[in-house]
N, C-alpha and C positions, 0 to 999 in steps of 0.2 A: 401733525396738522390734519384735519378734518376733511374730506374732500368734498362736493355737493350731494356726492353718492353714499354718503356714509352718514350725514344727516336726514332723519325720520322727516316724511312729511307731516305737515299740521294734518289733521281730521276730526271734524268737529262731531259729536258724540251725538248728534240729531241726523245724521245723513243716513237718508234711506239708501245709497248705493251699498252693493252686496260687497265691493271690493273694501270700502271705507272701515263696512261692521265687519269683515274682517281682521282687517288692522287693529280695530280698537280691542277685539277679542283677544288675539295675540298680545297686543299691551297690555292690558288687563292682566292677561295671565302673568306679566313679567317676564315674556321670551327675549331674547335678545335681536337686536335690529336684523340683523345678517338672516337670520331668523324668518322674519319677516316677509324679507328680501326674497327669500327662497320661496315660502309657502304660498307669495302672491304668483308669481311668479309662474308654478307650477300651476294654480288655481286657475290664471288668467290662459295658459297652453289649454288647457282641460278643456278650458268654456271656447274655446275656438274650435278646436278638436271637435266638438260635440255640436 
């Protein structure tokens, strides 16, 4: 069973947000959700950090 944490959110392929066109790059490439998860994740620490 699925949890709400383990389902991708939508991101529509026109969104100028830096966090969306990275999702969609990740998918694109065919990385895995978990994947994802991680690289936003770090990306989003970064831009706080910074």
């Amino acid at each position: 069973m699925k949890t709400p944490n383990d389902i991708p959110v939508y991101v529509s392929h026109k969104s100028v947000r830096f966090i969306d066109q990275l999702r969609g790059f990740i998918r694109y490439r065919g990385l895995s959700y978990q994947t994802e998860k991680t690289n936003v994740h770090w990306v989003v620490n970064f831009i706080r950090f910074s």
